[in-house]
C-alpha positions as CSV (number, residue, x, y, z in Angstrom):
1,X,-35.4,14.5,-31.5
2,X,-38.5,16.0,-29.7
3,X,-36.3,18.3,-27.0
4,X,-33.7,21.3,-27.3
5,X,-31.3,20.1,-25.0
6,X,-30.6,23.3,-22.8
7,X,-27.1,23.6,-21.1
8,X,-28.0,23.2,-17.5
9,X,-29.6,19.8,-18.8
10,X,-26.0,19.2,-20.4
11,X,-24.4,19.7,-17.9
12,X,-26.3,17.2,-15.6
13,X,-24.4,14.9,-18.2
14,X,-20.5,15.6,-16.9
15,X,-21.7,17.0,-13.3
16,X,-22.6,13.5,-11.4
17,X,-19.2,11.5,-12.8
18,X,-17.0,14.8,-12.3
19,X,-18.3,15.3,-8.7
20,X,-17.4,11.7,-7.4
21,X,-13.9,11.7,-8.9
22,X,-12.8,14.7,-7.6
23,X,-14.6,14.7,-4.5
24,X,-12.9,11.1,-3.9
25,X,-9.7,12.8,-4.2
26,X,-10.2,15.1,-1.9
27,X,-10.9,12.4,0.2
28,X,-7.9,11.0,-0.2
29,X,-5.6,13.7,-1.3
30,X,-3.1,12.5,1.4
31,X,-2.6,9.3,-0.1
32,X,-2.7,10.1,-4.2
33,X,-1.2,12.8,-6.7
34,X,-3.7,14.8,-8.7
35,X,-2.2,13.5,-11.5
36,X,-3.2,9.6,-10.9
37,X,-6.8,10.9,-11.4
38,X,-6.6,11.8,-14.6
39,X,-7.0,8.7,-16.5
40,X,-9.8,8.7,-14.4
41,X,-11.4,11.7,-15.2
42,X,-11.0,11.3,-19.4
43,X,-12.8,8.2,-19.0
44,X,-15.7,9.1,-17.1
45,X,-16.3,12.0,-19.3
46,X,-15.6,10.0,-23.0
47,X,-17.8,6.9,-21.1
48,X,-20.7,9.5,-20.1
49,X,-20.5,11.3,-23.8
50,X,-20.7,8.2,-25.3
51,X,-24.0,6.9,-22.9
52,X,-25.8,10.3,-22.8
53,X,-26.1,10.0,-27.1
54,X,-27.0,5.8,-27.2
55,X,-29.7,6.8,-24.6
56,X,-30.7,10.1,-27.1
57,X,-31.3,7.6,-29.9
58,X,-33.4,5.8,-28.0
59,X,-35.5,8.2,-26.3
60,X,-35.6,10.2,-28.5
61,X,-35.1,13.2,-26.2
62,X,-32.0,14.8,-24.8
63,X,-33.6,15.6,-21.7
64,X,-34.6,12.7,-21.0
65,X,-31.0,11.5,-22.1
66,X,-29.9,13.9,-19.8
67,X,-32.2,12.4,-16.5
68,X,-31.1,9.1,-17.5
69,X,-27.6,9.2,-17.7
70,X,-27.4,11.5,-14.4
71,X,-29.3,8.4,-12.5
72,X,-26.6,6.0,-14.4
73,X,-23.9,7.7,-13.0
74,X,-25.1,8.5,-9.1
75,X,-25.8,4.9,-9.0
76,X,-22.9,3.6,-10.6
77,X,-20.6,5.8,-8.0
78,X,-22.7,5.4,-5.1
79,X,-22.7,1.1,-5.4
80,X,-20.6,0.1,-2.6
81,X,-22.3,3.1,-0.6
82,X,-25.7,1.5,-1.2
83,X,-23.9,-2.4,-0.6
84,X,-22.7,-1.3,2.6
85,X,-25.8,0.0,4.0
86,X,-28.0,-3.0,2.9
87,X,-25.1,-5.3,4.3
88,X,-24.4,-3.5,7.7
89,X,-28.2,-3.1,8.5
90,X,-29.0,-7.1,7.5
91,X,-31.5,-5.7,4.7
92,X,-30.1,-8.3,2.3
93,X,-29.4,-11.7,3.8
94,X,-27.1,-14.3,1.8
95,X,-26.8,-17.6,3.0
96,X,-27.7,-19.8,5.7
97,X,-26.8,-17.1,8.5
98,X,-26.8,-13.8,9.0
99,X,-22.9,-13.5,10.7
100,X,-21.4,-15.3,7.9
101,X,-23.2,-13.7,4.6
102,X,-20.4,-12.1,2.2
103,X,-20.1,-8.5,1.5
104,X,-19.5,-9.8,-2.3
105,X,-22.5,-11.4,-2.5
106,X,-24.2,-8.4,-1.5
107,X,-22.4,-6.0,-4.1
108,X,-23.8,-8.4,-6.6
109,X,-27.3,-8.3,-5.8
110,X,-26.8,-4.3,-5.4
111,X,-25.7,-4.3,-8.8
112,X,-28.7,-6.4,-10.2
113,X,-30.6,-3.8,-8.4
114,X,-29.0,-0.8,-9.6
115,X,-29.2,-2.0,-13.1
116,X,-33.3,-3.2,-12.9
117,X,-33.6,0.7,-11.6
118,X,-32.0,2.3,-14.6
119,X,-34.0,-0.5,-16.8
120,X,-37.3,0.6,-15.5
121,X,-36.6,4.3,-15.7
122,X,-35.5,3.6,-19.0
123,X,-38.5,2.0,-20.1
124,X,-41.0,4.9,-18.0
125,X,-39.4,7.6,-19.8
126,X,-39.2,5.8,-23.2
127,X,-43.4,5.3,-22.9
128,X,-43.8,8.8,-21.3
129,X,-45.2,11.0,-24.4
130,X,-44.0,14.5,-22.6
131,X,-40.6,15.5,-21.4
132,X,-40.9,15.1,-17.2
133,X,-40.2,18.6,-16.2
134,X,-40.2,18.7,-12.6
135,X,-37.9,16.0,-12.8
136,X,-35.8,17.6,-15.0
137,X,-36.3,20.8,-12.7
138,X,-35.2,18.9,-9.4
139,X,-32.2,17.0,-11.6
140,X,-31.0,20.6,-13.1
141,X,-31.4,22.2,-9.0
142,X,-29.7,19.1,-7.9
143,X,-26.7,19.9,-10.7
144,X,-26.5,23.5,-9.4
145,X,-25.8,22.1,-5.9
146,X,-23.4,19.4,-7.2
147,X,-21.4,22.3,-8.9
148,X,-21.6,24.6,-6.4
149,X,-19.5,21.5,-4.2
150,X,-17.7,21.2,-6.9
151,X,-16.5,25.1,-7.1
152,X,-16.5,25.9,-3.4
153,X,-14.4,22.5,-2.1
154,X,-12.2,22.9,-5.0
155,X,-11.4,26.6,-4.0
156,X,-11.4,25.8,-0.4
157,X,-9.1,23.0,-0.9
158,X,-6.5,25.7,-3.2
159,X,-7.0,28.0,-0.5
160,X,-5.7,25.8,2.0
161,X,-2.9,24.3,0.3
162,X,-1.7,28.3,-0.4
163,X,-2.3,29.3,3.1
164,X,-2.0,26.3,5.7
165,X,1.0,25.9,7.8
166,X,0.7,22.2,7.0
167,X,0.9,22.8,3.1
168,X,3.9,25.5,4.0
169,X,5.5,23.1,6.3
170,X,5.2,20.3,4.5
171,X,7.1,22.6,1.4
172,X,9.8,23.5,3.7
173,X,10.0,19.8,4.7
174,X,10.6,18.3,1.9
175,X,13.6,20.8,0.8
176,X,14.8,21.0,4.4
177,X,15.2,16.8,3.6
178,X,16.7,16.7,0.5
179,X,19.1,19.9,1.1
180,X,20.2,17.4,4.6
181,X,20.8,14.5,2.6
182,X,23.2,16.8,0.0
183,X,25.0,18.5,2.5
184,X,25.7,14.6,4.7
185,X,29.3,14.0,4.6
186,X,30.3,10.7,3.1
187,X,29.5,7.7,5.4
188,X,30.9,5.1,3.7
189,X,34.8,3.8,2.9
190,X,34.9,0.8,0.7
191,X,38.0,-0.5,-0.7
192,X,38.1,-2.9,-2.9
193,X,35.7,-4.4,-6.0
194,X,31.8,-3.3,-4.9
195,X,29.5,-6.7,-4.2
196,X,26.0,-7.1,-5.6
197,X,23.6,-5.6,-2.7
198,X,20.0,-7.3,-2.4
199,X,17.5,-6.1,0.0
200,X,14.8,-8.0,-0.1
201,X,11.7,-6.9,2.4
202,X,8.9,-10.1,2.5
203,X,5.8,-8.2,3.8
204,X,4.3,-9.6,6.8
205,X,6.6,-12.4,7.7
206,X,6.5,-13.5,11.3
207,X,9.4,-14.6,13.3
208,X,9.7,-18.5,13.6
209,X,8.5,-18.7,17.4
210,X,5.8,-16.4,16.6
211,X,4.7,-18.5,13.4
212,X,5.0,-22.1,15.8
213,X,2.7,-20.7,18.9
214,X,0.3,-18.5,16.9
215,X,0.0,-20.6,13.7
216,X,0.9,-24.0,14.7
217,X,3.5,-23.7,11.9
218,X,6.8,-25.3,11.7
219,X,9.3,-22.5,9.6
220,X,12.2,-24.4,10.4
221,X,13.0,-26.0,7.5
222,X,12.8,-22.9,5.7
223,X,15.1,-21.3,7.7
224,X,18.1,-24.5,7.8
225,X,17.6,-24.2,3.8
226,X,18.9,-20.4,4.5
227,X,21.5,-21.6,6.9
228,X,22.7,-24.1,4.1
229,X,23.5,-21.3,1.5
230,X,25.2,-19.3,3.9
231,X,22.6,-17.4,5.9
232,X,22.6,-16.3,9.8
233,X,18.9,-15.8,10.8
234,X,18.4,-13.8,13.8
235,X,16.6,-15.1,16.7
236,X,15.3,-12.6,18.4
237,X,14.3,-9.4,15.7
238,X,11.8,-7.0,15.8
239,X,10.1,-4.7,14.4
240,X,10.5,-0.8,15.0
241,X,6.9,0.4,13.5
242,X,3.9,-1.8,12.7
243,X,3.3,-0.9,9.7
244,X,5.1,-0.9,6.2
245,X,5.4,3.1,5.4
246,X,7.0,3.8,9.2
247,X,8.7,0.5,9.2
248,X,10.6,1.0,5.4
249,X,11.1,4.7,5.8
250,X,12.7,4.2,9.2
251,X,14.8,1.0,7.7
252,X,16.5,3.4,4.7
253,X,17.4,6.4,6.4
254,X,18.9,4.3,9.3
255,X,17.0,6.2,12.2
256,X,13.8,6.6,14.1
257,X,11.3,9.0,12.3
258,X,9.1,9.7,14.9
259,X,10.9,13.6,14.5
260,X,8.2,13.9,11.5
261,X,5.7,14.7,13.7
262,X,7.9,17.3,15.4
263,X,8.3,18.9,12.2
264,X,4.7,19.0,10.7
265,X,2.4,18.3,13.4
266,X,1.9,14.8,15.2
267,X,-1.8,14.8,14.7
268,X,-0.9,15.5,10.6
269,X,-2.4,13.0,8.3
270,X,-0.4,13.7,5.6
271,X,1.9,10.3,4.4
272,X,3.5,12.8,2.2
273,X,6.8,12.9,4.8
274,X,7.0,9.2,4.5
275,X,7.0,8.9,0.6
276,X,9.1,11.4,0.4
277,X,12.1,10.3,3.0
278,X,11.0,6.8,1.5
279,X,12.1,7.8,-1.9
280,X,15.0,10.5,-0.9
281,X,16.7,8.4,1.6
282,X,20.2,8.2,3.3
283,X,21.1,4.4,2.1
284,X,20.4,5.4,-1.5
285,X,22.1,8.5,-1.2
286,X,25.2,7.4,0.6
287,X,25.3,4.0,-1.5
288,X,25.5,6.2,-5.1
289,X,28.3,8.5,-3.8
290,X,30.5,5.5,-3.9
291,X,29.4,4.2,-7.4
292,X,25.8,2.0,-6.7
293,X,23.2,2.0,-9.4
294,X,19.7,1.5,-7.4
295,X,17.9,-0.6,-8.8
296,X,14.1,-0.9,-7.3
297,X,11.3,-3.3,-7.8
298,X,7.3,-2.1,-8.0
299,X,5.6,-3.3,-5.1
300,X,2.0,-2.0,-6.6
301,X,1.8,0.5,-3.5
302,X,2.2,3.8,-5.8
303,X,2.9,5.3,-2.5
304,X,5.9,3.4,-1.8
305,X,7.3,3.4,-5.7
306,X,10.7,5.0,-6.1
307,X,10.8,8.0,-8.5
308,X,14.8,8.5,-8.2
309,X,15.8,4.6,-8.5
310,X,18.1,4.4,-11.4
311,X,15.9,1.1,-12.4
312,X,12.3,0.6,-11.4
313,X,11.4,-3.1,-12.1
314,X,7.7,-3.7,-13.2
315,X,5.7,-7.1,-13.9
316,X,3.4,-5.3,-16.5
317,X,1.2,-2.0,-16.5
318,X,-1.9,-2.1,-14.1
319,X,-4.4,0.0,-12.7
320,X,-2.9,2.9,-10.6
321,X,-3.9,3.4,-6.6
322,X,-6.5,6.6,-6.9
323,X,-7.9,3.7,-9.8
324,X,-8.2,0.8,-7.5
325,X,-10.1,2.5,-4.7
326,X,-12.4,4.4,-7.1
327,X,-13.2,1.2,-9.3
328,X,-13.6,-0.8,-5.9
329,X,-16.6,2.0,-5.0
330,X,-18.6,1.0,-8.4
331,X,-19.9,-1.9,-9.8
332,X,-16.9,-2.3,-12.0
333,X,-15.2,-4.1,-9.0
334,X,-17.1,-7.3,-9.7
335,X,-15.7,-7.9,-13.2
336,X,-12.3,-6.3,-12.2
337,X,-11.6,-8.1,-8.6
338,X,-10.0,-11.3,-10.7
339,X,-8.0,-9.3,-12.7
340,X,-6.7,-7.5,-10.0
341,X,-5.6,-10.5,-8.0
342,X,-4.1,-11.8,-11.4
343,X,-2.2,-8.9,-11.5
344,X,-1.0,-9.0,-7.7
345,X,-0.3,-12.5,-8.3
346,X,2.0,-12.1,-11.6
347,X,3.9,-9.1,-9.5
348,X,4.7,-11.1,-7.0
349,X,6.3,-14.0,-8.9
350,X,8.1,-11.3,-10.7
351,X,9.8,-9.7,-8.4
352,X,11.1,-13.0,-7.1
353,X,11.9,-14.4,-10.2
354,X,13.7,-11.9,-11.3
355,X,15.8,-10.7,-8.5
356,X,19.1,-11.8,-9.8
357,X,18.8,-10.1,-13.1
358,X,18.4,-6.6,-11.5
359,X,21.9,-7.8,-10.1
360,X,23.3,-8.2,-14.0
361,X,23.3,-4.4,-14.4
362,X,26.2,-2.4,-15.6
363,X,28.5,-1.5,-12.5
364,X,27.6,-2.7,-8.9
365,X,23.9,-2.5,-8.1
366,X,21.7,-2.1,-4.9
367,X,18.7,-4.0,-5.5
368,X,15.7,-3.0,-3.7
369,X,12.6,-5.8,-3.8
370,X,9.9,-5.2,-1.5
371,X,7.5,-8.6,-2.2
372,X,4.1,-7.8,-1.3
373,X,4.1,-11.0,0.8
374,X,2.5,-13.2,2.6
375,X,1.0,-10.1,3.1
376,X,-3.1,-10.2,2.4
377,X,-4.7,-10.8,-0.3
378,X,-4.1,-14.6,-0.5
379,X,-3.6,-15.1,-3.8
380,X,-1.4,-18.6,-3.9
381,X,-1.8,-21.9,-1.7
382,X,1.2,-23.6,-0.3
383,X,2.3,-25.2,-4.3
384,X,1.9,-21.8,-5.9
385,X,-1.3,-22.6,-7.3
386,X,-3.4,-19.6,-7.6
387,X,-6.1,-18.4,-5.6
388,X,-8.8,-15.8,-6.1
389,X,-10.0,-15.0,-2.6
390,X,-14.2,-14.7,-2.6
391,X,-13.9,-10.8,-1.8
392,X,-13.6,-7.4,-3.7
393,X,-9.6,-6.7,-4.5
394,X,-8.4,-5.2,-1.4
395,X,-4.7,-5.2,0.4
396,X,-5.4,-4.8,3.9
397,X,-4.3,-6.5,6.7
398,X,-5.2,-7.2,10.3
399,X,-8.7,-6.1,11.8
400,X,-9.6,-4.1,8.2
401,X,-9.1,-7.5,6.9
402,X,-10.9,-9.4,9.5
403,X,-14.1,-7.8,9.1
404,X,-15.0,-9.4,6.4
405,X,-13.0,-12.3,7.1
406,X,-12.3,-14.5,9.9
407,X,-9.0,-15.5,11.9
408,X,-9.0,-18.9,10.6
409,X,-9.3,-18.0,7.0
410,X,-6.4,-15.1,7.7
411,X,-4.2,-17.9,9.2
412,X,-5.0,-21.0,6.8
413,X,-4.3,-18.4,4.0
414,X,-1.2,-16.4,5.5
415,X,0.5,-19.9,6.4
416,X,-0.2,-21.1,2.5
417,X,1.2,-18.2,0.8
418,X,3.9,-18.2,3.2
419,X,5.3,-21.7,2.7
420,X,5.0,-21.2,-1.3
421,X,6.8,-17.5,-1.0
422,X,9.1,-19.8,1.2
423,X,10.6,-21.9,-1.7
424,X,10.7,-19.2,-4.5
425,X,12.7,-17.1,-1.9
426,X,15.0,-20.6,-1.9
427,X,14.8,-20.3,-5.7
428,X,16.3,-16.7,-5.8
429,X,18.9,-17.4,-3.7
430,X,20.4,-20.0,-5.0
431,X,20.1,-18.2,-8.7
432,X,21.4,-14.9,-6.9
433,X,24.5,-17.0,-5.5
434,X,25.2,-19.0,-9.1
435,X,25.0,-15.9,-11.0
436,X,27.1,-13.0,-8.7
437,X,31.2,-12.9,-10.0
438,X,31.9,-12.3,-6.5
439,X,30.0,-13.0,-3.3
440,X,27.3,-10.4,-2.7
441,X,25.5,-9.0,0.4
442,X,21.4,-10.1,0.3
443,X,19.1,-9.0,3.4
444,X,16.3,-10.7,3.6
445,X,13.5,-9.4,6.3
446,X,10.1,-8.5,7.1
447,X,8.9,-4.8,7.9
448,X,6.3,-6.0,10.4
449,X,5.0,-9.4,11.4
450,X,1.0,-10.7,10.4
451,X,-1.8,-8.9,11.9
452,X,-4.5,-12.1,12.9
453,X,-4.6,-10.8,16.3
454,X,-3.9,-6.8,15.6
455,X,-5.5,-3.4,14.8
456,X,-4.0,-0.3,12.9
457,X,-6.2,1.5,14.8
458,X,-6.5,0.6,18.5
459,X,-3.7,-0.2,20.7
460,X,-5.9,-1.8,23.0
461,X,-7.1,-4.4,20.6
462,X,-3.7,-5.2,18.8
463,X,-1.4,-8.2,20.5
464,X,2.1,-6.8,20.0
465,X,3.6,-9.9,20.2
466,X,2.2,-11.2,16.8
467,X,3.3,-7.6,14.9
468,X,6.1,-7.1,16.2
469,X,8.6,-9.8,16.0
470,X,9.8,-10.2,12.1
471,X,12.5,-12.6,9.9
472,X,15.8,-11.1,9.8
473,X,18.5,-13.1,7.8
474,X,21.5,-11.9,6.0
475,X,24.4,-13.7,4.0
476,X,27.3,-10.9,4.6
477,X,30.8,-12.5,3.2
478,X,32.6,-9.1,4.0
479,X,31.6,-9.5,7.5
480,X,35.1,-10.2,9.8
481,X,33.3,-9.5,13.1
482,X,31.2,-11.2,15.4
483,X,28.0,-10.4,13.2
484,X,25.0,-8.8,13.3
485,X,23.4,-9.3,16.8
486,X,20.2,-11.6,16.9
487,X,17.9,-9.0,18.3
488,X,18.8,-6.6,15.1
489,X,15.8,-4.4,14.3
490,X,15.7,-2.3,10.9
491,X,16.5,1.1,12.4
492,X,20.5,-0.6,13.2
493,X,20.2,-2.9,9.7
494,X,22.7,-1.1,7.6
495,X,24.4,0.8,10.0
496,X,25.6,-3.1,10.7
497,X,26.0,-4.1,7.1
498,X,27.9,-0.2,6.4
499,X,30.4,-1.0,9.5
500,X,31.1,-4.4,8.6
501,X,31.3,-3.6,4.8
502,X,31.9,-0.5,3.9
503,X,34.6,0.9,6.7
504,X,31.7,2.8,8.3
505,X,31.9,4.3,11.3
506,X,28.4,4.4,12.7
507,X,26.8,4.0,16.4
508,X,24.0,1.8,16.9
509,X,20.4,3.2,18.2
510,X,18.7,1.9,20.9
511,X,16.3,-0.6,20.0
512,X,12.4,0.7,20.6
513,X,9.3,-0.2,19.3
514,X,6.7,2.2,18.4
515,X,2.8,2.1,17.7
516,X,0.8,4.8,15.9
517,X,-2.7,4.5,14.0
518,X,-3.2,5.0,10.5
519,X,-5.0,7.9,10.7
520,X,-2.2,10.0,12.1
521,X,0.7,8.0,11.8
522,X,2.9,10.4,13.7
523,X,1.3,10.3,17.0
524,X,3.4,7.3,18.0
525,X,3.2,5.7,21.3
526,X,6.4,4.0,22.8
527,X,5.6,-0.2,23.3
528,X,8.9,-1.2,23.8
529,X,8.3,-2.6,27.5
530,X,5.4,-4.4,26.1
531,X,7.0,-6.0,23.6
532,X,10.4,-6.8,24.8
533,X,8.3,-8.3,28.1
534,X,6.7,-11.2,25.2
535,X,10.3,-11.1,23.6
536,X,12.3,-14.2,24.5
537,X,15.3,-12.7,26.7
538,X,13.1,-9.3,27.0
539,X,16.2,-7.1,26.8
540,X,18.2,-4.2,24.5
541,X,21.3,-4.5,24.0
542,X,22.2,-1.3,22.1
543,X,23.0,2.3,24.0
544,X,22.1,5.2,21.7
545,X,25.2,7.2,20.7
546,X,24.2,9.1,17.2
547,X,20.7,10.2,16.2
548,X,21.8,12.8,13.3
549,X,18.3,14.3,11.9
550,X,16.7,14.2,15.0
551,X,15.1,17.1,15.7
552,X,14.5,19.2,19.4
């Protein structure tokens, strides 16, 4: 080697790799737990090692090792950053026309870019005779700055989890919760051998009407094959949130949630709350007390996995969250995208497939399947066949998914994977119904409706009556009443099924709709008028008599 390799120039090594990580979880600290970085972190260190002493060997030169694997690493982490500003300023045009170039196609030339940079340094430094030392001057200055980020977000981010009265509310939140759910009194009063209990959520499924007038799409059939095995499908459901976190934490504690923001701030970005009243929540609680084993599917959202289900049901090991989004910021992405949509793919046949074993479990079991479907991606057309859609791996929905796609590829693709989740839903009924003793209780509904005409972000922009309006269909033998009413929405869904089936005694809640944006999720604005006025007999039936946890 012609260089001592000092240990500011060393550290160039581990700084570049180390910053973007961490500084990506800071980012998105709301949404991930320190510990999903860590794979992360043990990669990008091992990887950089590993690169830093190939590119030794064959310069020849630490230092110039040193340069080169620094410029590796801010271009590898700074790829889609780059993509996206030669794709939203037209500085790379693909295709015929400008409007309908893909974002893809642009990663992929950005990578062949980034990659005939490092190539040419590589070969400039490998002919240089003399170490470059005013770039190894700006690179070690440059690593001084990066560290001093490093050190002064890291303690500013500590200090603000130790002193904020978001980080000390959000403490006493969470054991204010779980101390309420202890201290409930027994809700429910079965007699009698325990049924089977599936809840099955299908992400994103529309209402029939909505599904004929917006998408030109007859459901019908679908829904007389559910009526054949026993089903009643309600007419007239909705929605209470538009979106799956509000809409499924709402659903299991059996009440409006909007008492969050009350608690920790309504302009708090935190999902924490959610995850954790998600996880922690009444039906579980209640359900266990009188002898259910909870048994809970992976939907792949590690924010909405269960860490207290007795069972958690997984396809096969994949990629955590914090791991998606980073990979999807580097050039990775482009050989991982396929896998990725394999890997959705496989979950989702899973999870339907194998709903009625999670039903053969010791004991009676409460089965909770939340099917990431027809939710985007569209990753099956309507025989089941797969589908790898011509974009980076990504899971959202509405306007975040139409701009980079258009309305008629959201609705040729939603209507597709619709009508194939259709007859494996078919499927696991009737195998649910062949293989249950005794008759059991199996919900199937949607937490929201599609999102070709919405936005998570503006209220303005969003048409209600697409979101809102869901599938709601239950097959309830213990039910001796006059049923569950058509216009059900999830806040009242087992406070129906608990009445009818387990000699609960609980009032119904008003029916309301709510709208919020995802950046602060408990700033909710009451669309009930707007919706109910697009709803077919534009009325609520329900009076609200008991709202337990909410808070003055």
């Amino acid at each position: 080697m012609k260089s001592r390799l000092d240990w500011l120039s060393f550290a160039n090594v581990f700084t570049i790799p180390l910053f973007f990580i961490l500084f990506y979880y800071w980012q998105n600290a709301n949404l991930v737990a320190f510990k999903d970085i860590l794979r992360s972190l043990w990669i990008a260190i091992l990887s950089t090692g590993l690169l830093f002493v190939i590119l030794g060997l064959i310069t020849r030169s630490w230092k110039k090792s040193s340069l080169l694997t620094a410029l590796f690493s801010l271009l590898f982490f700074n790829h889609e950053t780059i993509s996206k500003i030669f794709y939203y300023f037209r500085i790379i045009i693909t295709g015929d026309q400008v409007d309908t170039f893909a974002f893809l196609d642009v990663k992929k030339i950005c990578a062949f870019g980034i990659g005939a940079i490092f190539i040419l340094a590589l070969l400039a430094l490998v002919k240089k005779k003399y170490e470059p030392a005013s770039l190894t001057r700006f690179a070690n200055f440059f690593s001084i700055g990066l560290i001093g980020i490093l050190v002064g977000t890291s303690i500013s981010f500590s200090i603000e989890k130790i002193t904020s009265n978001s980080e000390r509310n959000l403490t006493e939140f969470s054991k204010r919760w779980v101390d309420t759910l202890h201290n409930e009194p027994d809700l429910l009063h079965p007699q009698g051998e325990l049924p089977d209990f599936y809840y099955i959520i299908l992400d994103g499924y529309g209402r029939n009407d909505v599904l004929a007038e917006l998408y030109a799409y007859n459901n019908q059939p679908f829904l007389d094959a559910l009526t054949a095995e026993g089903f009643t499908v309600g007419e007239d459901s909705l929605s209470n949130y538009k979106q799956t976190d509000l809409s499924l934490a709402s659903l299991l504690n059996m009440e409006y949630i909007n008492w969050i923001g009350d608690e920790i701030g309504k302009e708090n970005r935190n999902y924490g709350p959610l995850y954790l009243i998600f996880d922690y929540n009444r039906t579980s609680e209640q359900l266990r007390r009188v002898g259910y084993h909870i048994n809970v599917f992976s939907s792949g959202f590690k924010t909405l996995e269960s860490e207290t289900a007795d069972l958690t049901l997984r396809s096969k090991a994949s990629l955590n969250t914090f791991e998606i989004m980073e990979t999807g910021t580097t050039p990775i992405s482009l050989f991982l995208d396929e896998e990725l949509y394999t890997i959705h793919r496989e979950r989702i046949k899973y999870n339907l497939r194998n709903l009625a074993e999670a039903g053969n479990q010791d004991g009676p079991d409460f089965i909770f399947a939340h099917i990431p479907a027809p939710h985007p991606p569209f990753v099956f057309d309507s025989q089941g066949k797969s589908i790898t859609p011509d974009r980076s791996f990504t899971t959202v929905d509405a306007a975040d998914f139409l701009a980079d796609g258009s309305v008629e590829e959201y609705k040729t693709g939603y209507i597709n994977q619709l009508a194939y989740i259709n007859q494996e839903v078919i499927d696991a009924v009737k195998e649910i119904l062949e293989t249950s003793r005794i008759p059991p209780i199996i919900i199937i509904q949607s937490d929201h409706g599609p999102g070709s005409q919405f936005s998570h972000q503006i209220l303005e922009n969003s048409n209600l009556s697409e979101r809102y309006p869901i599938l709601f269909a239950y097959f309830l033998p213990c039910s001796h009443g006059s049923g569950i009413p058509d216009d059900i929405t999830p806040v009242n869904s087992f406070r129906y099924i608990f009445n009818a089936c387990f000699r609960a005694d609980l009032p119904y809640l008003e029916n309301r709709q709510y709208y919020s944006s995802n950046e602060t999720p408990y700033l909710v604005t009451d669309v009930t008028e707007k919706v109910t006025a697009n709803n077919k007999d534009g009325q609520n039936s329900h009076v609200i008599l008991w709202h337990k946890t909410e808070k003055n």
